[in-house]
C-alpha positions in Angstrom: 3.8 7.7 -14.3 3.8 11.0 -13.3 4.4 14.5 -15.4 6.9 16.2 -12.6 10.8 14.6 -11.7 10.2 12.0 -9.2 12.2 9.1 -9.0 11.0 5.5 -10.5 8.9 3.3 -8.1 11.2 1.0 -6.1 10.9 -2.0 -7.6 10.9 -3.9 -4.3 7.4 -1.8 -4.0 5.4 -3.6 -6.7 3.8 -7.2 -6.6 3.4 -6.1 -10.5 3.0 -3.3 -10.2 4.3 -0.8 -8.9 1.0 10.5 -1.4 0.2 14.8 -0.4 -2.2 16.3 2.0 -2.4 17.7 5.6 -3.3 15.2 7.9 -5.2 16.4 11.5 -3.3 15.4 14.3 -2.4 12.4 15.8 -5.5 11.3 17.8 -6.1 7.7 18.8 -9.4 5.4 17.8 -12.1 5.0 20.7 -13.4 1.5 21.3 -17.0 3.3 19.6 -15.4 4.1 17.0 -13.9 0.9 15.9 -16.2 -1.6 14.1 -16.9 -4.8 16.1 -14.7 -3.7 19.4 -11.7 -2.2 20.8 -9.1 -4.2 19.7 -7.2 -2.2 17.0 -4.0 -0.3 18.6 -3.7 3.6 19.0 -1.3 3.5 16.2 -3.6 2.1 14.0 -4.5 5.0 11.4 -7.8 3.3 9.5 -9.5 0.5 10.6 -11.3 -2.1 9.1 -14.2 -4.7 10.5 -10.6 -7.7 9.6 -8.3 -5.4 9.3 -6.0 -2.0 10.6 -3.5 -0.1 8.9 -0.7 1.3 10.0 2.6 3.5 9.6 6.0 1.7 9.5 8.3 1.2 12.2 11.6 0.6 12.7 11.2 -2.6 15.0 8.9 -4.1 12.5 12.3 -5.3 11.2 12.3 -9.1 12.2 8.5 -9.7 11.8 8.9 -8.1 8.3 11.8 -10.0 6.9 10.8 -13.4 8.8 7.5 -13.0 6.9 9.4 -11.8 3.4 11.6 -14.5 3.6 8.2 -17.4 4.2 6.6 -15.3 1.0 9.3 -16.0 -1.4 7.5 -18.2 -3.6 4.2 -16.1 -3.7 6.1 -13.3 -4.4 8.9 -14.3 -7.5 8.6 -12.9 -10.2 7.2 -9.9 -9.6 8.2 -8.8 -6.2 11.7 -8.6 -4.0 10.8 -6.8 -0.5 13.7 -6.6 2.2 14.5 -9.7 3.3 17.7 -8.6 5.9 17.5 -6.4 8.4 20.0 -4.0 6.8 17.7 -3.5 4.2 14.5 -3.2 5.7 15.6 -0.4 8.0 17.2 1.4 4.9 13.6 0.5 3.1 11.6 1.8 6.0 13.4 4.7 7.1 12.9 5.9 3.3 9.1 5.6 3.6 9.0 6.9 7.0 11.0 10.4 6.3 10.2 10.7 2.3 7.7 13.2 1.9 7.1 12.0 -1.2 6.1 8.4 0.1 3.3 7.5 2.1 4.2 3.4 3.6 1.4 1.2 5.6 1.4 -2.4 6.5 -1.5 -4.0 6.9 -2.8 -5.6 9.5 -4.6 -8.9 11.0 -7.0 -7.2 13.9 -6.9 -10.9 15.6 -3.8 -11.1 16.5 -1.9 -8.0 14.6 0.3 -10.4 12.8 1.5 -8.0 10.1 -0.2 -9.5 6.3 1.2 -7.2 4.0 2.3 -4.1 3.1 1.0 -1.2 0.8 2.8 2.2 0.0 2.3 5.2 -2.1 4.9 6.1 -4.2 6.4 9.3 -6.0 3.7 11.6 -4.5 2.6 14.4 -7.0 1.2 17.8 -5.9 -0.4 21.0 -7.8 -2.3 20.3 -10.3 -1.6 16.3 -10.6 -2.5 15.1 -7.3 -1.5 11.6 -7.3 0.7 8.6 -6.2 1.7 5.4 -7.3 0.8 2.2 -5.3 3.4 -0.7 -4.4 1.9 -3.4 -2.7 2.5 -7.5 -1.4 1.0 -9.7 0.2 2.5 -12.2 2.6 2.3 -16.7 2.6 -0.2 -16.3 5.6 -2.4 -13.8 4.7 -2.7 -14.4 0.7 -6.3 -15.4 -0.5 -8.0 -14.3 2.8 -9.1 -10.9 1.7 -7.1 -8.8 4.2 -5.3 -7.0 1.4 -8.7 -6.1 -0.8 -9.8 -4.8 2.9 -6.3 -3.1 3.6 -6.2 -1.9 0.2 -9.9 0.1 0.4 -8.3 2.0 3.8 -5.3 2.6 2.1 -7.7 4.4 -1.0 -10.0 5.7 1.2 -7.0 7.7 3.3 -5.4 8.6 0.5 -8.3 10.1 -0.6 -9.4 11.8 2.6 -6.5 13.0 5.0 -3.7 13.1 2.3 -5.8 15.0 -0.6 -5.0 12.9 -3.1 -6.8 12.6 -6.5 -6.0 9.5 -8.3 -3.8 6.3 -7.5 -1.7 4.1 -10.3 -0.7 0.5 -10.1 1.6 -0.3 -12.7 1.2 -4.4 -13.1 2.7 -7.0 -15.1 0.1 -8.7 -17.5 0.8 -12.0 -15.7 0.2 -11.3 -12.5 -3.0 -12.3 -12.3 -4.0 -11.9 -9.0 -2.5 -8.4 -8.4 -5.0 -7.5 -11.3 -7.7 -8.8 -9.7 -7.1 -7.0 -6.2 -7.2 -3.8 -7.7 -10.3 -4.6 -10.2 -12.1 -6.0 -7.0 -11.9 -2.2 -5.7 -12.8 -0.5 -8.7 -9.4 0.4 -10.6 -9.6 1.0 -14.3 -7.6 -0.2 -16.8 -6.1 3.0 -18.9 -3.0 1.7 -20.5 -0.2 -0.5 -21.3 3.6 0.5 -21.2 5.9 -1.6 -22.8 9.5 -2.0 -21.1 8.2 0.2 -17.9 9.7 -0.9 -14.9 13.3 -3.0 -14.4 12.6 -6.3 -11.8 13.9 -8.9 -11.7 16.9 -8.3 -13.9 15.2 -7.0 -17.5 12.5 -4.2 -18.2 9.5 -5.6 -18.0 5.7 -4.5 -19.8 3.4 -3.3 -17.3 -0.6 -2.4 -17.6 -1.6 1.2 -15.5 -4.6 0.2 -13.4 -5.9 3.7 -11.7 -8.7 5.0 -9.3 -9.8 9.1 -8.6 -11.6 10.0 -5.8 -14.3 10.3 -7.6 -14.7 6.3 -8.6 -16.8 4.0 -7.0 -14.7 2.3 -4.2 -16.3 -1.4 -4.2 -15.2 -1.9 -0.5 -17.5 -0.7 2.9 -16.7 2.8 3.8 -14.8 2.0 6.8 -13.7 4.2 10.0 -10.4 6.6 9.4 -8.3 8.0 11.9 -5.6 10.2 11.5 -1.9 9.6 12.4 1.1 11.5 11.8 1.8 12.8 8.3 1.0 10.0 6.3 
């Protein structure tokens, strides 16, 4: 996935599939500057007209497994988020202090019910440039079109405040409807690795869907605000 020693994607991090930059400082979103009101939180770091995305935190922990543990048919095969609050905390304080990570959920501006998640994995500088994408979606949100929204913000930030250059999603051929999120925005298909990634108890093949800054993004360019280093 990448050429330089970073580790493997967290398998917990991919619903198939499976980073740098200086950020300004942490400045909260006007009501202007928020599509359609002013009802998206300070911490919000990108906003969308459905949408807002946002950083981790460590209180998120009993939404986040309540939620996970709801989602657990959507998500078998291909994806096992934390679903106790041991292992969320462990899961989030590695996304929140890993420079190498870059971890948003995404979420519902009507009520900020939290509808999935999306984080950048094994963050490359130099020359490379990139990151690789773990994402889910959760029961109540799935087939609303909150992650293709959270999904654009998440592309559009990586390619803006963190300086990124290109983002991977590693996905298993069957999961259909993870490939079709990331076609929706504008990914490409560029390969297929056999015996990539071990979920679920065996190694399993995986296609490499990817994006560079300078693609197309198929979603509205929405507004961005910048939060604290990722």
């Amino acid at each position: 996935m990448s050429p330089a020693p970073s580790p493997p994607p967290d398998a917990r991090d991919t619903t198939t599939a499976s980073g740098p930059g200086a950020t300004a400082g942490p400045r909260a979103l006007s009501g202007s500057e928020v599509p359609g009101g002013s009802d998206a939180p300070a911490e919000a770091v990108a906003v969308g007209p459905r949408t807002f995305i946002r950083h981790y935190r460590l209180d998120d922990a009993a939404q986040y497994t309540a939620l996970a543990g709801e989602s657990t048919l959507l998500h078998r095969p291909w994806l096992f988020p934390p679903r106790t609050e041991a292992d969320y905390l462990a899961y989030a304080r590695r996304l929140l202090e890993d420079p190498t990570r870059a971890g948003y959920l995404v979420c519902d501006r009507a009520d900020g019910r939290i509808a999935g998640f999306i984080n950048i994995n094994n963050i490359v500088e130099g020359a490379f440039l990139s990151g690789a994408l773990g994402y889910g979606a959760f029961a109540h949100a799935a087939g609303r079109g909150l992650m293709t929204e959270g999904l654009g913000l998440v592309v559009r930030r990586a390619f803006g405040p963190l300086g990124l250059h290109r983002l991977e999603a590693n996905i298993q051929p069957r999961n259909q409807a993870s490939i079709a999120l990331v076609r929706r925005l504008g990914f490409r298909l560029e390969g297929f690795s056999p015996d990539f990634l071990f979920i679920d108890g065996a190694w399993r093949d995986h296609e490499r869907w990817a994006i560079t800054a300078e693609t197309e993004l198929r979603v509205p360019r929405a507004v961005t605000g910048a939060g604290k280093r990722y």
